[in-house]
N, C-alpha and C positions, 0 to 999 in steps of 0.2 A: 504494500500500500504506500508506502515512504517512496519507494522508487517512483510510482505514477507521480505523486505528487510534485516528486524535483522534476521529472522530464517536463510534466504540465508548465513551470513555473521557467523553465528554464526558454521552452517555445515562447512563453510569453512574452519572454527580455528579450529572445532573437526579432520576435514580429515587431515591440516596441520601439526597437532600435533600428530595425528598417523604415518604420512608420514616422520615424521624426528624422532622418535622413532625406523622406522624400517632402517633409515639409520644407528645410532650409533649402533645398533644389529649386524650387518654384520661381519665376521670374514675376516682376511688375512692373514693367518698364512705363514712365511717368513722364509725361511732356517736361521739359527742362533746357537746361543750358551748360555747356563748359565753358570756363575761361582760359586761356590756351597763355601757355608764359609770355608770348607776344601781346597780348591784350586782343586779339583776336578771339569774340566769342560764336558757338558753335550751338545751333539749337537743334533738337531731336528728342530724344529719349534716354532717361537715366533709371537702370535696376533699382528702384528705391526700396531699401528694408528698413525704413523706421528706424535711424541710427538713433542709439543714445549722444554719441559720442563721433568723432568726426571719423568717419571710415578708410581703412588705410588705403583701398582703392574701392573705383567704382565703376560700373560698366553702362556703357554708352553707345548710343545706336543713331544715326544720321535720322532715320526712318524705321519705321516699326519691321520691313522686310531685309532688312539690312545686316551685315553681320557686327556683332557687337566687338568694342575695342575696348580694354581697360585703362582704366588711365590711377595713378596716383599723384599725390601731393607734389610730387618732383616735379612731375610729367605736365600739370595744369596749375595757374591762378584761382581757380576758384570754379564753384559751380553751385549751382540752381536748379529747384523743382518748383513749378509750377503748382501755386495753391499750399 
């Protein structure tokens, strides 16, 4: 009976741990803006995950069909979401 119990318990941490794997996967790319080290800014869409805290990079999309580039703090002056 002990043994059912660990295997059940144990499925349950492999399936939970799948399960919030594919929540942090999910994208939301959000109308916004980059600012580019030149002062040149670039509007499209930004992966927004509800930062507490300023994100060490961020991924950005020209157009929603588009392929996404990441960019960090090095990489841009600044950036913006929309709302």
């Amino acid at each position: 009976m002990r043994v059912k119990n660990s295997i059940k318990q144990t499925l349950f941490l492999i399936l939970l741990l799948c399960n919030v794997q594919f929540a942090f996967g999910q994208e939301n790319y959000t109308p916004g803006y980059i600012v580019k080290s030149n002062k040149d800014t670039l509007k499209g869409f930004i992966d927004y995950r509800n930062w507490g805290v300023n994100p060490k990079k961020i991924s950005f999309k020209e157009n929603q069909s588009a392929e996404s580039s990441s960019y960090t703090p090095i990489d841009i002056a600044g950036f913006g979401i929309s709302g």
